[in-house]
C-alpha positions in Angstrom: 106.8 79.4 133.7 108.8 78.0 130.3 104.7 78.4 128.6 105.0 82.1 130.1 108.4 82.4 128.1 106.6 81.9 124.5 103.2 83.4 125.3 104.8 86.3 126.0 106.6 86.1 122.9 103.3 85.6 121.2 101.8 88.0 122.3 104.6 90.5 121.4 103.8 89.7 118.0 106.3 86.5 117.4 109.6 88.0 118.4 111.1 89.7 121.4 114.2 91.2 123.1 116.1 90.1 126.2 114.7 92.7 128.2 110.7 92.4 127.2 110.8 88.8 128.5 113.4 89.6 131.5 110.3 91.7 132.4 108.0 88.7 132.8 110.3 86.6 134.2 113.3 85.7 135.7 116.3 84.6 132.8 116.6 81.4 134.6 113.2 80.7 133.1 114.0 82.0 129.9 117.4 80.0 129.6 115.5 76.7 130.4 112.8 77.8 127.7 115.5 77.9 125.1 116.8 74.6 126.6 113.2 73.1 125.8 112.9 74.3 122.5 109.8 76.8 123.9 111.4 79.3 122.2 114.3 80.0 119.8 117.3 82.4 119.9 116.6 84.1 116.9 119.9 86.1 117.2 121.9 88.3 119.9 118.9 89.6 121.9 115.7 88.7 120.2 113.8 85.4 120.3 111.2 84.0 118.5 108.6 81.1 118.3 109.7 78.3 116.7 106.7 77.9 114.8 107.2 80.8 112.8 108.7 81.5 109.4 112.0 82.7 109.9 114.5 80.3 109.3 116.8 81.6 106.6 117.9 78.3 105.6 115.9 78.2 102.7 116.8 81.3 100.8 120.4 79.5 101.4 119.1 76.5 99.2 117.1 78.7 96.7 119.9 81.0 96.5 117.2 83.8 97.3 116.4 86.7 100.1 114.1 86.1 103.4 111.7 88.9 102.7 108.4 90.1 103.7 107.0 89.0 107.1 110.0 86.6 107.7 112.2 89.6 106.9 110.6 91.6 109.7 111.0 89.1 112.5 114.4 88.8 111.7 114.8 92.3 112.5 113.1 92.0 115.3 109.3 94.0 114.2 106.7 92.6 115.9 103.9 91.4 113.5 100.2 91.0 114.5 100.2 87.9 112.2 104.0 86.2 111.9 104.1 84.3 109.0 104.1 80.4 109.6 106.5 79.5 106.6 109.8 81.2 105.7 109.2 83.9 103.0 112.1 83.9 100.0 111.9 86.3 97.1 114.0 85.2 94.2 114.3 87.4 91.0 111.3 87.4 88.5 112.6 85.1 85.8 114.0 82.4 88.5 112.5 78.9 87.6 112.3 77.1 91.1 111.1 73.2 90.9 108.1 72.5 92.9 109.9 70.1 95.3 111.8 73.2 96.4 108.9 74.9 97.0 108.1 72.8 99.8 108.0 74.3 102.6 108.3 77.9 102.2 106.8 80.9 100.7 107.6 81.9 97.7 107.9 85.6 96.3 109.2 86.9 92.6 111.1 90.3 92.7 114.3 91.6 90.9 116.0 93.5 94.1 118.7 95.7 94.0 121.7 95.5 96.5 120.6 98.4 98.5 117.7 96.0 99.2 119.6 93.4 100.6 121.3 93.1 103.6 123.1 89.1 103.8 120.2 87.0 103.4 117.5 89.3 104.3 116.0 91.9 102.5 116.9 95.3 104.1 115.0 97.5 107.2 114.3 100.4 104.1 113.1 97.3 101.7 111.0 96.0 104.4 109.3 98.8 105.8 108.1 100.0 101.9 104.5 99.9 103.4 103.1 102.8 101.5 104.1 100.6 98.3 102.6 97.4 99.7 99.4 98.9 100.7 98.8 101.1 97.2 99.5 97.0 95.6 96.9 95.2 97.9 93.7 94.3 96.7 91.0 96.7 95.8 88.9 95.6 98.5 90.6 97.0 102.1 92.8 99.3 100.1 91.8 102.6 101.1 92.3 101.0 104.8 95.7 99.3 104.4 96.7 103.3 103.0 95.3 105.2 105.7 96.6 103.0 108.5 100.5 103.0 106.9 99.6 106.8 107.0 99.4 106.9 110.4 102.7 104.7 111.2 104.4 105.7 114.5 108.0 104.7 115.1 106.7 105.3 119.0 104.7 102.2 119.1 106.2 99.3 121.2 104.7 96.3 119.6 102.1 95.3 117.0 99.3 94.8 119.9 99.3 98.9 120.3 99.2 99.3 116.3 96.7 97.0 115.9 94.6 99.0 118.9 95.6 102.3 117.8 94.6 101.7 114.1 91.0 100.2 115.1 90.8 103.6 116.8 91.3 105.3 113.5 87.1 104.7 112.8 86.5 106.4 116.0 85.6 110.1 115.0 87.1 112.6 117.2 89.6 109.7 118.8 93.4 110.5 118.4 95.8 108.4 120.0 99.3 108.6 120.2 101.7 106.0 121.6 104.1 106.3 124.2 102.7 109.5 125.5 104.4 111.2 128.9 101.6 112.3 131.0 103.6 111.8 134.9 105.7 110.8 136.7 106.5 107.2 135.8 103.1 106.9 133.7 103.9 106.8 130.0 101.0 104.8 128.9 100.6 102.4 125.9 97.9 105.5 124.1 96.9 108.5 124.6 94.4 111.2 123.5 96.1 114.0 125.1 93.1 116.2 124.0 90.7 114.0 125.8 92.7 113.4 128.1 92.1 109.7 127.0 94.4 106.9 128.1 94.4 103.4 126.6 96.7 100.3 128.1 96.7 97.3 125.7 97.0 95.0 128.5 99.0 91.2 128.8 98.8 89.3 131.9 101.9 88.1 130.9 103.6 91.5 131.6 102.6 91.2 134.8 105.1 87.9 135.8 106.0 89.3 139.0 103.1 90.6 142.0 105.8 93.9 141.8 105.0 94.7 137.9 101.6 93.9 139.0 101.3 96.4 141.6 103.1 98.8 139.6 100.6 98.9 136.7 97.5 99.0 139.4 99.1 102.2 141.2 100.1 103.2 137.5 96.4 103.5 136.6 95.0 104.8 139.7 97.1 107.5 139.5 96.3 108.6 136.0 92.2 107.9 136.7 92.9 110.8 139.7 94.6 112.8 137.6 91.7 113.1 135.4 92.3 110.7 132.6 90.0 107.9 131.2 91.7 104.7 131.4 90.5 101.8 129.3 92.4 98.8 129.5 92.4 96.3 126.4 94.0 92.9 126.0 95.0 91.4 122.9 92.1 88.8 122.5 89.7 92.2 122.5 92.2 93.7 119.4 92.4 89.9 117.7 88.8 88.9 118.0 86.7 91.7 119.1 87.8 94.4 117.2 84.0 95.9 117.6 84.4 95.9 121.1 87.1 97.5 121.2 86.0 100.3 118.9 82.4 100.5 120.4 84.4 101.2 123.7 86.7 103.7 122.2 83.4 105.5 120.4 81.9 105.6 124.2 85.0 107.2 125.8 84.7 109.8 123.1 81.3 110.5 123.8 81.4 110.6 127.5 84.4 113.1 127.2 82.2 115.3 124.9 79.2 114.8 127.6 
């Protein structure tokens, strides 16, 4: 059960709340996890892995900000890829000796205060994704843009961005997260004119033979009601993208049949 405790937190995208592992366990389990060194208590509420770049002890020593990915985790986003060293940005002109590079990731950038909230670069800084997909390479670029375009605040983790923007190559597919189509059945994404409904699926959501049940009455509801369900688990969105958006392309097509 303590390996339950941090593959759920991986597979919420390297950081998680109290209640999202509560959910896939009891906190007995999650207490002894944190005893074992499983997983880390980030801060009040959210926990992380401890293999991922977060620790804010080096922008201490560098005299720097924990920015970027390592930024994110710290306030608690959930990233399809955490970073695995810490992420600093110093100002531009900062000269930082290579044995202090060790270690970390480091980042030049003159930021203003608004940018900066302690150690860490600021939710606003952070979340500047339009800016940091119009700066990525030339190759992917028109991508990165279009999928920052279709950000939703709705979205409960990186697994259902990750699905939802592999669905952006489906013509005629549009999801939405954290639709309302029942009683109790608010779905991970929905194509409400299709009447489409996707669940990005982790057995490790399913800790309990009650959440278990739950989601299998869940979906047989919604398939009566005259939705599609497809149900897609994160090795499908990580490693089978074209799967997943061959599957997608044949919902569409057997809703249009």
């Amino acid at each position: 059960m303590d390996d339950l405790v941090a593959l759920t937190v991986r597979e919420l995208g390297g950081v998680a709340t109290t209640r999202q592992l509560l959910r896939a366990g009891p906190r007995r389990t999650l207490d002894r996890a944190v005893a074992q060194g499983a997983v880390v208590r980030l801060r009040q509420g959210v926990y992380c892995l401890p293999d991922v770049g977060v620790d804010l002890e080096p922008a201490t020593r560098l005299s720097g900000v924990t920015s970027h990915g390592s930024a994110a985790l710290w306030h608690g986003w959930s990233l399809k890829l955490p970073p695995e060293l810490p992420v600093v940005t110093v100002p531009r002109h900062r000269k930082v000796p290579s044995r202090l590079r060790h270690g970390i990731e480091l980042r030049y950038a003159d930021l203003a205060s608004a940018d900066v909230e302690g150690q860490v670069t600021s939710p606003v800084r952070t979340d500047e994704l339009r800016s940091a997909a119009a700066a990525s390479p030339r190759t992917g670029r028109a991508r990165a843009t279009r999928v920052v375009e279709q950000a939703d605040a709705r979205a409960a983790n990186a697994f259902e961005s990750v699905v939802r923007a592999i669905g952006l190559d489906v013509p005629g597919l549009t999801l939405e997260p954290q639709v309302h189509i029942a009683t109790s059945i608010t779905p991970d994404l929905v194509d409400r004119r299709l009447r489409i409904v996707i669940e990005c699926d982790s057995w490790t959501c399913h800790g309990e033979k009650s959440a278990f049940r739950r989601d299998l009455e869940r979906y047989n509801e919604a398939s009566l009601d005259g939705w599609l369900v497809l149900r897609i688990n994160r090795d499908h969105a990580w490693d089978r993208p074209d799967y997943v958006r061959n599957l997608m392309r044949r919902a569409v097509d057997t809703r249009a049949g």
